[in-house]
C-alpha positions as CSV (number, residue, x, y, z in Angstrom):
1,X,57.9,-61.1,-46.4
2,X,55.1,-61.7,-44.0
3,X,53.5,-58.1,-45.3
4,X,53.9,-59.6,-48.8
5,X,51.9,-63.1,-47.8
6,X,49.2,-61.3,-46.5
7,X,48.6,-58.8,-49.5
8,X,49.3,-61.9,-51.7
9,X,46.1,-63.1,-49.7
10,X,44.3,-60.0,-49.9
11,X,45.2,-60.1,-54.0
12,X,43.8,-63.6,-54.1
13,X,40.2,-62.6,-52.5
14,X,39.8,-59.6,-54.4
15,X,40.4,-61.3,-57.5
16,X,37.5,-64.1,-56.8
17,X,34.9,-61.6,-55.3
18,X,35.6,-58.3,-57.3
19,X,37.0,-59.7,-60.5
20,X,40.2,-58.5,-61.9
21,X,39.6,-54.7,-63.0
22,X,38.5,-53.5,-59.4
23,X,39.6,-50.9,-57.9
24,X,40.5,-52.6,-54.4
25,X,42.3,-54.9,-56.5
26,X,44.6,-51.7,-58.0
27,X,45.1,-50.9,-54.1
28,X,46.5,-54.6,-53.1
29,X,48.7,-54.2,-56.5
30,X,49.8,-50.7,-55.2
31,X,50.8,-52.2,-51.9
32,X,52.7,-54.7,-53.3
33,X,54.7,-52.3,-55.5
34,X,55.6,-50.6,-52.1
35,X,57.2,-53.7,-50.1
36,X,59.3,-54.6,-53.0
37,X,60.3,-51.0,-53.7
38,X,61.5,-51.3,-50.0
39,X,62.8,-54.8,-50.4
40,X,65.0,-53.1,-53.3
41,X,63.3,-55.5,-56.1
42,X,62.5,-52.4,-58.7
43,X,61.3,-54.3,-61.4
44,X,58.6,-56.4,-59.0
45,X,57.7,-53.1,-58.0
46,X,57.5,-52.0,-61.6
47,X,55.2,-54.7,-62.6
48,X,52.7,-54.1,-59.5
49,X,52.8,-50.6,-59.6
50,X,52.0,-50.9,-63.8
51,X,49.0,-53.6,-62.5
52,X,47.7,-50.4,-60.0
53,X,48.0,-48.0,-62.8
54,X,46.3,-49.8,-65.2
55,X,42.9,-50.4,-63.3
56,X,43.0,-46.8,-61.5
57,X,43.2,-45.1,-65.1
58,X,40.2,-47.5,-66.4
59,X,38.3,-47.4,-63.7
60,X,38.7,-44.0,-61.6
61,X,40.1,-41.8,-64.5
62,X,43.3,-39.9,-64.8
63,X,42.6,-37.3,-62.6
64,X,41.5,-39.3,-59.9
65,X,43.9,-39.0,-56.2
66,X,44.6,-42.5,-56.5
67,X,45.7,-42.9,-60.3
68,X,48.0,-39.6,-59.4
69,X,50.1,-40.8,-56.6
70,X,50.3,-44.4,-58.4
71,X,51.5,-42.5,-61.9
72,X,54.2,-40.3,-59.2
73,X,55.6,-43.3,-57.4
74,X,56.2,-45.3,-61.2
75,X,57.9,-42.2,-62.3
76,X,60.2,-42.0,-59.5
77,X,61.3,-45.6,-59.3
């Protein structure tokens, strides 16, 4: 819980100062799909790990390391 305040934090900043396609937003969305794969919550980590996906195709391109491992962890939720 205290890893998801922080990140929920983190979400909130990047969304003022970098807008809502960037991709250290993506990363905070990643994170969060992590602690509620590990809470068990699948479908919150569905949604965030979606969110991650999204901007990392737009914005780094399908190939890109980070679009990769975010399209591997969705498929093996």
């Amino acid at each position: 819980e205290e890893a998801l305040s922080y990140y929920s934090k983190d979400l909130n900043i990047g969304l003022k100062a970098l807008g809502s396609d960037h991709p250290s937003v993506g990363s905070t969305y990643n994170n969060m799909a992590l602690v509620y794969k590990k809470q068990g919550d699948k479908g919150k980590a569905k949604d965030f790990f979606e969110k991650a996906l999204r901007i990392f195709q737009e914005k780094l391109g399908d190939d890109h390391p980070h679009t990769k491992i975010v399209q591997e962890l969705l498929n093996n939720l």
